[in-house]
C-alpha positions in Angstrom: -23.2 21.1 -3.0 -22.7 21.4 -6.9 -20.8 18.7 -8.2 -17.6 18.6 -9.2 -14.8 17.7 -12.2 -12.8 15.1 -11.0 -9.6 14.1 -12.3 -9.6 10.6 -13.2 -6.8 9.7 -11.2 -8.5 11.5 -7.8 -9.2 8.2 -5.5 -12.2 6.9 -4.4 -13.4 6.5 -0.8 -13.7 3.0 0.3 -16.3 3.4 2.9 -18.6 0.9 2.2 -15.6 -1.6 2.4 -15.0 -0.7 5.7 -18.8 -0.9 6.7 -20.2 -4.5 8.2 -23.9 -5.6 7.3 -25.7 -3.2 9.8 -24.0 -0.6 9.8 -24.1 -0.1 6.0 -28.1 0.1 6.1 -27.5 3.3 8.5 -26.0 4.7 5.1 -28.4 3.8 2.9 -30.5 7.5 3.0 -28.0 8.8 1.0 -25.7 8.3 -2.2 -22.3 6.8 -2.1 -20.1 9.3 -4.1 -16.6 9.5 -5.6 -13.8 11.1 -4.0 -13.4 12.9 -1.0 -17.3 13.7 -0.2 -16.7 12.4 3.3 -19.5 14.7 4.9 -22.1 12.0 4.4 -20.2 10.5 6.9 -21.6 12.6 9.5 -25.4 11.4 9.4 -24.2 8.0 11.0 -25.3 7.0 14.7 -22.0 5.5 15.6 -19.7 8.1 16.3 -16.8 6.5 16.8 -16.9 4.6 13.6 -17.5 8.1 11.9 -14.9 9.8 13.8 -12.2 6.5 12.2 -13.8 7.0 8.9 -13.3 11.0 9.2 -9.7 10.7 10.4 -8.5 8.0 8.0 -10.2 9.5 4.6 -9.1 13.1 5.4 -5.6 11.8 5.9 -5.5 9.3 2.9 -6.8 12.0 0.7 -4.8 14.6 2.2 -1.7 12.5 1.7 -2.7 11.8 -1.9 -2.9 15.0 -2.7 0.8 15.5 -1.8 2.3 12.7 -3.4 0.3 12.4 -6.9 -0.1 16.5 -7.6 2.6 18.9 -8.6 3.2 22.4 -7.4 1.7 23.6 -11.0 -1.3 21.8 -10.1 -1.5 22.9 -6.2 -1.2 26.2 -7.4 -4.6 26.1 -9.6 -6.7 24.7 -6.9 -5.8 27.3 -4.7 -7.0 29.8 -7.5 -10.1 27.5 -8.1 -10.2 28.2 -4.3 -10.2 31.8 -4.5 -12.7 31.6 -7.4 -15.2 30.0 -5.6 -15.2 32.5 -2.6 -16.4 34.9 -5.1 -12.5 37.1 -4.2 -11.7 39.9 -6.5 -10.4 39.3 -9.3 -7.7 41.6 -8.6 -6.5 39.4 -5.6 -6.6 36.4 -7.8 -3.9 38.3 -10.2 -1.5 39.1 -7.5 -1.6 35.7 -6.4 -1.2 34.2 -9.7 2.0 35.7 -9.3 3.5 33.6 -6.7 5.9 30.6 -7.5 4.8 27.3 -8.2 6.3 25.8 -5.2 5.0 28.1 -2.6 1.3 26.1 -3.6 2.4 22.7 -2.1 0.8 21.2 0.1 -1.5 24.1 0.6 -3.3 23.4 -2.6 -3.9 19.6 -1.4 -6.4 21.5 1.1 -7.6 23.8 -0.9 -8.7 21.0 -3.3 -10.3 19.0 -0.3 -11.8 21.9 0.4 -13.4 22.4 -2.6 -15.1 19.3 -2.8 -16.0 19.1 0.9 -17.9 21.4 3.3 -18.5 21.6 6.7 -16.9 18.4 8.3 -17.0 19.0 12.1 -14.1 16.9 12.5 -10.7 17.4 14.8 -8.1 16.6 11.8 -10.4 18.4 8.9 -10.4 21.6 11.5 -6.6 21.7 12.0 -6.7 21.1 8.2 -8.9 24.1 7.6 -7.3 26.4 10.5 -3.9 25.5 8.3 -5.1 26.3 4.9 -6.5 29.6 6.3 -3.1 31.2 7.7 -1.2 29.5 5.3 -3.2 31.6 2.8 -3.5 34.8 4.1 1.0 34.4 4.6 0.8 33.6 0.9 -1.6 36.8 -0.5 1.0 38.9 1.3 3.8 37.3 0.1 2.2 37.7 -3.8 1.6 41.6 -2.8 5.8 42.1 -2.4 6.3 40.5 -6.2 6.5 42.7 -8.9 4.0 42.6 -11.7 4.3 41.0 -14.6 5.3 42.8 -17.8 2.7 43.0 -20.3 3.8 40.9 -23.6 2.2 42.9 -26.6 0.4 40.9 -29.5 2.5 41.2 -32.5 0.0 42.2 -35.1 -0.7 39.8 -37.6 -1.5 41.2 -41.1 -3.8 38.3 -42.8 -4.2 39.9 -45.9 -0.4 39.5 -46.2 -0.7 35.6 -44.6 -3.5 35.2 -47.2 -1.7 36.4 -50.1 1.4 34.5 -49.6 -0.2 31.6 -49.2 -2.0 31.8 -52.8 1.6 32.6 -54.3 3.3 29.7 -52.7 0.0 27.5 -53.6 -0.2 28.4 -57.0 3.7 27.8 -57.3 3.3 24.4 -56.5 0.5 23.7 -58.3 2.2 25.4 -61.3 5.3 23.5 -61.1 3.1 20.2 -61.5 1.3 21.4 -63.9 4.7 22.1 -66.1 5.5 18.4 -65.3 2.4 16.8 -66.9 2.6 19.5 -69.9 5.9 18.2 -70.2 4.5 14.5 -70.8 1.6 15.7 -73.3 -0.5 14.2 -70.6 -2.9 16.0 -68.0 -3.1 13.8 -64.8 -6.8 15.4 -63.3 -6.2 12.5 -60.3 -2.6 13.5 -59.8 -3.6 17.6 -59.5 -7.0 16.7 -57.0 -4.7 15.0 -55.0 -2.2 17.6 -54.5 -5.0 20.2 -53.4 -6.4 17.7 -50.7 -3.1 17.0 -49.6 -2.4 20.9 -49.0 -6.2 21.2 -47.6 -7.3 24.2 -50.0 -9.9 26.4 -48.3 -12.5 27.2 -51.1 -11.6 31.1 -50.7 -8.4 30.5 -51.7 -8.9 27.6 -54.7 -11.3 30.7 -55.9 -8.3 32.7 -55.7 -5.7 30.5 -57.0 -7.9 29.9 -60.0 -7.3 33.4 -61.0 -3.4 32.4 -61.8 -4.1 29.7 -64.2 -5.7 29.9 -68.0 -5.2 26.3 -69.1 -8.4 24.6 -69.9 -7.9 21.3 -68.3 -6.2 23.0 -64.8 -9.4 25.1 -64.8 -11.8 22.4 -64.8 -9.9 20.6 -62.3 -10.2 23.5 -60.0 -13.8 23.6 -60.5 -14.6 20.1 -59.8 -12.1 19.7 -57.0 -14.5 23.4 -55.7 -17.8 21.9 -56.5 -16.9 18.7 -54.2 -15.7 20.8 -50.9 
């Protein structure tokens, strides 16, 4: 099975703690791995030890799940769920629509699910069996809601955007410029400064340079356009 994204937070199984000496070389013909991959598991001679590792890891996970997810996040793996069985993407929609809280618990399986395949296992079955009704009550359930309305875009004129920003630029840069006219004494620093600490695009320096026809104010622009 494809691997896959874990949260950081998702626990770790602890099998090989559990293991003695001898019965940790009947797992060496395959990897350990994070998480819930418990199907491994099922390649070991002693039953009974597999059937305690099977029961204990499906339940700790299980009960992980519950307590360290929310219903926003139960919600999703069920969707991740529905994504992986190839499902229209129709049906996904409707069930999007659902509440958060109708997800919990439901999404712990479908997580477990997710990262997990095939256990022949009394608790993962029951599990499984669960998730499956539980689901098919939910898709219903989402059929009765109502759609959402559509929110329309509100259209965004950037020519508009564009030119107010070059006024309210070339106010400001105006307005400092006065100051230092004011002192006989152009400040290049001072002005190079003020048009990193607005982060000028070049586009618009280009354009703001239009506004001005002092000497030194042009050169500034240039140089300050020459360096970004």
């Amino acid at each position: 099975m494809a691997k896959k994204k874990l949260f950081a937070e998702e626990p770790q199984l602890s099998i090989y703690n559990k293991l003695k000496p001898a019965q940790f070389k009947k797992l060496k013909d395959y990897p350990y791995k994070r998480m819930f991959h418990v199907g491994q598991v099922e390649k070991m001679d002693n039953k009974e030890l597999q059937r305690q590792i099977l029961s204990s890891e499906i339940s700790r996970a299980f009960n992980w799940y519950n307590v360290n997810t929310n219903n926003k996040q139960q919600k999703q793996f069920v969707i991740n769920y529905l994504k992986e069985q190839k499902e229209p993407k129709e049906l996904i929609n409707i069930v999007r629509r659902c509440e958060d809280y109708k997800f919990s618990v439901l999404g712990s399986v479908a997580r477990m699910i997710s990262l997990q395949t095939n256990i022949k296992h009394l608790v993962w079955q029951n599990s499984e069996n669960f998730f499956q009704k539980k689901l098919k009550e939910l898709i219903q359930y989402s059929k009765t809601l109502p759609e959402p309305e559509k929110k329309e875009r509100p259209k965004i004129n950037i020519q508009a955007l564009t030119a107010a920003k070059i006024e309210r630029l070339t106010d400001i840069f105006s307005d400092e410029l006065d100051k230092q006219l004011e002192k006989n004494k152009f400040n290049k620093s001072r002005m190079k400064k003020l048009f990193n600490e607005h982060q000028v695009k070049k586009r618009i320096m280009n354009k703001i340079k239009l506004n001005f026809d002092n000497p030194d104010m042009i050169e500034v622009i240039d140089e300050y356009l020459a360096y970004i």
